[in-house]
C-alpha positions as a printed Julia matrix, in Angstrom:
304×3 Matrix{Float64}:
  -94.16  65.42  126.46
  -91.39  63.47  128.73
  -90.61  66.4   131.12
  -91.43  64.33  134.23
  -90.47  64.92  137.81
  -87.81  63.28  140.0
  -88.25  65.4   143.15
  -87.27  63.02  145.9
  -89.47  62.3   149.25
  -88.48  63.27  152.8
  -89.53  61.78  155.99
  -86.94  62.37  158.65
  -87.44  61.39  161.92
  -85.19  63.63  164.19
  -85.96  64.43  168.22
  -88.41  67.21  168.73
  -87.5   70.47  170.23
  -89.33  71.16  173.79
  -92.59  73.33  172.78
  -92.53  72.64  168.93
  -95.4   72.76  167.02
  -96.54  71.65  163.75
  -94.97  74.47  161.42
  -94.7   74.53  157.39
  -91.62  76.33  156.11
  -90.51  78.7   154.78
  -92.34  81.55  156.79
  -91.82  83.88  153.9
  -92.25  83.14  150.51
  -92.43  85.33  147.55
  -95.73  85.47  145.08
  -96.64  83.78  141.9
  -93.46  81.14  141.95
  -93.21  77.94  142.45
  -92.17  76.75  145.97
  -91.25  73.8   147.6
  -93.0   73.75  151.36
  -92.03  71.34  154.13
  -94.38  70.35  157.04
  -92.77  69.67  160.28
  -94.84  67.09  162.47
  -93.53  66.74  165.96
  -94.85  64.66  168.64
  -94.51  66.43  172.04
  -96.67  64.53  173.92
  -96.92  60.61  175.04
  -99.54  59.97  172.45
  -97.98  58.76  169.08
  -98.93  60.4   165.71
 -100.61  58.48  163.17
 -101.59  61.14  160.92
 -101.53  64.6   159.16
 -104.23  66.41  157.54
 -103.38  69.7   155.71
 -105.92  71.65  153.7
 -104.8   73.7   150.93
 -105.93  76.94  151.14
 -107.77  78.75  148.25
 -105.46  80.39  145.42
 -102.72  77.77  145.97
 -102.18  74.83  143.81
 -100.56  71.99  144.46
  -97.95  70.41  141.7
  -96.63  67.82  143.48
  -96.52  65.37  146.66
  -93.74  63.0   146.83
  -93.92  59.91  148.47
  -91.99  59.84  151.44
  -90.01  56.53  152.77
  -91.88  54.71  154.89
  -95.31  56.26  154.87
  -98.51  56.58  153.08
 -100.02  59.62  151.21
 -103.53  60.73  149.83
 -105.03  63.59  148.17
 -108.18  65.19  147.98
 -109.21  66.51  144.85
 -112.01  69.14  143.55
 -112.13  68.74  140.04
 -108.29  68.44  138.8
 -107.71  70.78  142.0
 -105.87  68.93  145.37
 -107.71  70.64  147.88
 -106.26  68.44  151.13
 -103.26  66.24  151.77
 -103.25  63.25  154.56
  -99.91  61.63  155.27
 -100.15  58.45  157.31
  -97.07  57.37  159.51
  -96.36  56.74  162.73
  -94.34  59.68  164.52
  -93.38  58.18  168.38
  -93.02  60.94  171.11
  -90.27  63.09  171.15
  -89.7   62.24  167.4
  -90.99  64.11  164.42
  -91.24  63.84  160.74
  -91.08  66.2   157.52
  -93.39  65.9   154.34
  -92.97  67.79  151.25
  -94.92  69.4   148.7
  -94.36  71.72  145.57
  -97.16  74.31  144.98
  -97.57  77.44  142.74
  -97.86  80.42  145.39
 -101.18  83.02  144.45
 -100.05  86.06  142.45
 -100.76  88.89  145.1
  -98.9   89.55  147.99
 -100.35  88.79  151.51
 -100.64  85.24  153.71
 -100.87  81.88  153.44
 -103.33  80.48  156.07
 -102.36  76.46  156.48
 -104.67  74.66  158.42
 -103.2   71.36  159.55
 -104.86  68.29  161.77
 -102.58  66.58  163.74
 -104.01  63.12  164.65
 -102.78  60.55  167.52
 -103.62  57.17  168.17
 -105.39  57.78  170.8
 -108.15  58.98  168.08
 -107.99  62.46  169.31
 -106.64  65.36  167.29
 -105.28  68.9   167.25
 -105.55  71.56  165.23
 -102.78  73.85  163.77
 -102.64  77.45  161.82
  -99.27  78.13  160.56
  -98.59  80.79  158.22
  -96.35  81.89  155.19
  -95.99  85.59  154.35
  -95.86  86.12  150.86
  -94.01  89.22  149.94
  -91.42  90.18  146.98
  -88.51  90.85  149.32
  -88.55  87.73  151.81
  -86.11  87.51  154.44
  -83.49  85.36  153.92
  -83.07  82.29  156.47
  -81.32  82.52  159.56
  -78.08  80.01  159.5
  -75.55  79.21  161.83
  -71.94  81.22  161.83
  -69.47  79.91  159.73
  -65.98  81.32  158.77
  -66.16  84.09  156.92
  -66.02  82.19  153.11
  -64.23  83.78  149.93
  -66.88  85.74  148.08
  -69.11  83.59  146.34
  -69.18  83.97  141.97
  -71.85  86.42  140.94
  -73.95  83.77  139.3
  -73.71  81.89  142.32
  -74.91  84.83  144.33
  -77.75  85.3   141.77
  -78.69  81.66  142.11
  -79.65  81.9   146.03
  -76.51  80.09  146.8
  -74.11  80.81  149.69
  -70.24  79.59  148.9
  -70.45  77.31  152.01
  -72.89  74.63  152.77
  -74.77  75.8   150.29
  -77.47  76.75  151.38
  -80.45  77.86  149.58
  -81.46  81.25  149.8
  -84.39  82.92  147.83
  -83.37  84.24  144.51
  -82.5   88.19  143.9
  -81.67  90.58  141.18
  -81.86  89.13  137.35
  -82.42  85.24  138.74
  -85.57  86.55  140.49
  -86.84  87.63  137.56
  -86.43  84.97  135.69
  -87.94  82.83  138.41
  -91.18  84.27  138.53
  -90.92  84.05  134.62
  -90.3   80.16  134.38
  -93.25  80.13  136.8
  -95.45  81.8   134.48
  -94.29  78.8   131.67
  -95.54  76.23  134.15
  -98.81  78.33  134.27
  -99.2   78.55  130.54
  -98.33  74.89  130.44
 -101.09  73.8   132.62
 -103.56  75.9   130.64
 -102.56  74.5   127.46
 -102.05  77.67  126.51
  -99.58  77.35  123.24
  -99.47  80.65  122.3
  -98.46  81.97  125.52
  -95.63  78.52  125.86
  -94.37  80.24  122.28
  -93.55  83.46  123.49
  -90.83  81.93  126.02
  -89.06  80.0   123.47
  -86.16  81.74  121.06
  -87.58  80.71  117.54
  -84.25  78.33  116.79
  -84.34  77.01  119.78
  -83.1   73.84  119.83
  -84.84  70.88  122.24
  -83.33  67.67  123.3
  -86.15  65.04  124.64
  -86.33  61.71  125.44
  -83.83  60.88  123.17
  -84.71  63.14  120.43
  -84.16  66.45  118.69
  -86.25  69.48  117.87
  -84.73  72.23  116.09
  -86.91  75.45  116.06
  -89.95  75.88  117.8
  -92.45  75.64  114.96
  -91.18  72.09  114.32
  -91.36  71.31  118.31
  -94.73  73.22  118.77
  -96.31  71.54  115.84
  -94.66  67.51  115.97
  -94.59  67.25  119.63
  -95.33  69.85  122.19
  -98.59  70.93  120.54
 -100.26  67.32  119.47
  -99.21  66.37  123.11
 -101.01  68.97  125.23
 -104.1   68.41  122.74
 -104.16  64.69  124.22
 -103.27  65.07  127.95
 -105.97  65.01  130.36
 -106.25  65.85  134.09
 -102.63  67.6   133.53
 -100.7   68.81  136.69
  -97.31  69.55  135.58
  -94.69  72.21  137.77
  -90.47  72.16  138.47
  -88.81  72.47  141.8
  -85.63  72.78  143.28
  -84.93  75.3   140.59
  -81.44  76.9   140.94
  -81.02  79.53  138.81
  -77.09  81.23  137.4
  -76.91  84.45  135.42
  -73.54  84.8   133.42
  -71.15  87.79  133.82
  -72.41  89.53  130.64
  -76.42  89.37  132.52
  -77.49  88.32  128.84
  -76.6   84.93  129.21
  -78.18  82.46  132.06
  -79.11  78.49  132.83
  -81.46  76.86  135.07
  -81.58  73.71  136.53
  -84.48  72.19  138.14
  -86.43  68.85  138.9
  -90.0   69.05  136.91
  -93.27  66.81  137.09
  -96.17  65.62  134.77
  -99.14  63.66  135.68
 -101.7   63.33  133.19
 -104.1   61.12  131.7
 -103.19  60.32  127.85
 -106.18  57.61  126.37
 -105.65  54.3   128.63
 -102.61  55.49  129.76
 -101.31  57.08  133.27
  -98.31  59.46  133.24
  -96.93  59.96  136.77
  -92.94  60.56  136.08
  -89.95  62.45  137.02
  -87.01  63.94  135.36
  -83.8   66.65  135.35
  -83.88  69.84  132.85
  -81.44  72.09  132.25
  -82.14  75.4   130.36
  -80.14  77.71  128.22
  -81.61  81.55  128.49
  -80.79  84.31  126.71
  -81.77  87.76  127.0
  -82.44  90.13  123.94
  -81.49  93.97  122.79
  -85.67  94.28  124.19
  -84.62  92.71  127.95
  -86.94  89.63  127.29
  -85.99  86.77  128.11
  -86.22  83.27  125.67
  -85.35  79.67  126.13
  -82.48  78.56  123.57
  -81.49  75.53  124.99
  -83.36  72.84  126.03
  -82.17  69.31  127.63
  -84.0   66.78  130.15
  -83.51  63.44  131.25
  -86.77  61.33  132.23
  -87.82  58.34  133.74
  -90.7   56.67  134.98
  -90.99  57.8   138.49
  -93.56  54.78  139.04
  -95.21  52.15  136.47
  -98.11  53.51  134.77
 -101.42  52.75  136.59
């Protein structure tokens, strides 16, 4: 399957507030989604930064680690499980950096204990315990004032969107739920569960793919999706950056997002990126189903 990922790496460097510390963000994060986390790696004293090293913390799972500009990456793995993270870059004093990952969040409500290594060239270290709070009403972020805007479209609103700057704001209402719902495909994905991928699908669902056409989910279950999943091997596949708009009638919705896929297929290694867009609608029984299906792929780097 060519639903690859195109989420893009960041490495800032930007000066470093007087008493920062190493933080990951957000602070509050709702359960059993997909999120997007940034670390923030500042150097406050004289002593550049060579390194990071975060370990994940049991119940989350890791989907993705972009490469950021200028710097090196590794992962740790326990089976098909990344269990730790080391990102290798120089960060001078007063500077700092940011380095991104995309995990799947555990299903229960409570916190997210990071433990992260901050290492100098010096060959000394410290140690750092951030936390996220997972709950299912986070609080929005703080942002600076801005003129009062016009009000924003109610599928905007529903999206997490503000009308200016646009800034990202967890998703409420109908787009929550349908968030935590297109986190539950990436689930069933990963499990190679087909049955439980066929119950998100409307049955004439039609699926444009690298090029291609499906029409119907029988004929994409049994000529693509399903003969795929049989072959993959060591599969981590998620989305992020997922904005989500719910139409005026609440029946009608899309979704855009950035999605991954590593795998091992025979000989071959998939590690690729790619856009989707989804068409949703919602039935006379409040369920959800994917009508509309469209991404755009390429190879995010050559195959190994």
């Amino acid at each position: 399957m060519k639903r690859f990922s195109v989420l893009a790496a960041l490495l800032v460097m930007i000066p470093a507030l007087a008493s920062a510390h190493v933080s990951v963000s957000p602070r509050e994060a709702k359960p059993g989604i997909q999120q997007q986390y940034t670390v923030r790696v500042p150097t406050e004293g004289q002593v550049a930064t060579t390194a990071v090293y975060l370990q994940v913390p049991e119940g989350v799972t890791v989907t993705d680690v972009p490469q950021p500009d200028g710097a090196t990456h590794e992962v740790k793995k326990d089976g098909n499980r990344i269990v730790a993270i080391t990102w290798t870059r120089e960060i001078p004093p007063k500077q700092s950096a940011q380095f991104l990952f995309t995990a799947n969040n555990p299903a229960a409500a409570g916190q997210i204990s990071w433990k992260v290594q901050q290492r100098f060239a010096d060959g000394t270290s410290r140690d750092w315990t951030p936390g996220t709070k997972l709950t299912e009403t986070p609080a929005a972020p703080s942002v600076a004032p801005v003129a009062t805007p016009a009000a924003a479209p109610a599928d905007a609103q529903a999206a997490g969107h503000t009308a200016a700057g646009h800034q990202m704001l967890p998703p409420s209402g109908e787009a929550a739920v349908i968030e935590k719902w297109l986190a539950e495909y990436d689930a069933a994905f990963n499990a190679k569960d087909l049955d439980k991928l066929g119950t998100f699908y409307h049955p004439d669902v039609t699926i444009y793919e690298g090029g291609g056409i499906d029409n119907g989910w029988a004929k994409y279950r049994d000529g693509h999706l399903g003969p795929e999943l049989k072959a993959f091997e060591n599969l981590q596949f998620g989305h992020s950056n997922r904005q989500i708009h719910v139409l005026g009638d609440g029946k009608t919705a899309y979704a855009v997002s950035t999605y991954s896929l590593k795998a091992k297929m025979g000989e071959r290694t998939i590690d690729s990126g790619g856009l989707e867009t989804l068409i949703l609608v919602k039935g006379a029984d409040g369920v959800w189903k994917i009508r509309h299906s469209h991404t755009s792929s390429r190879p995010r780097r050559p195959a190994q």
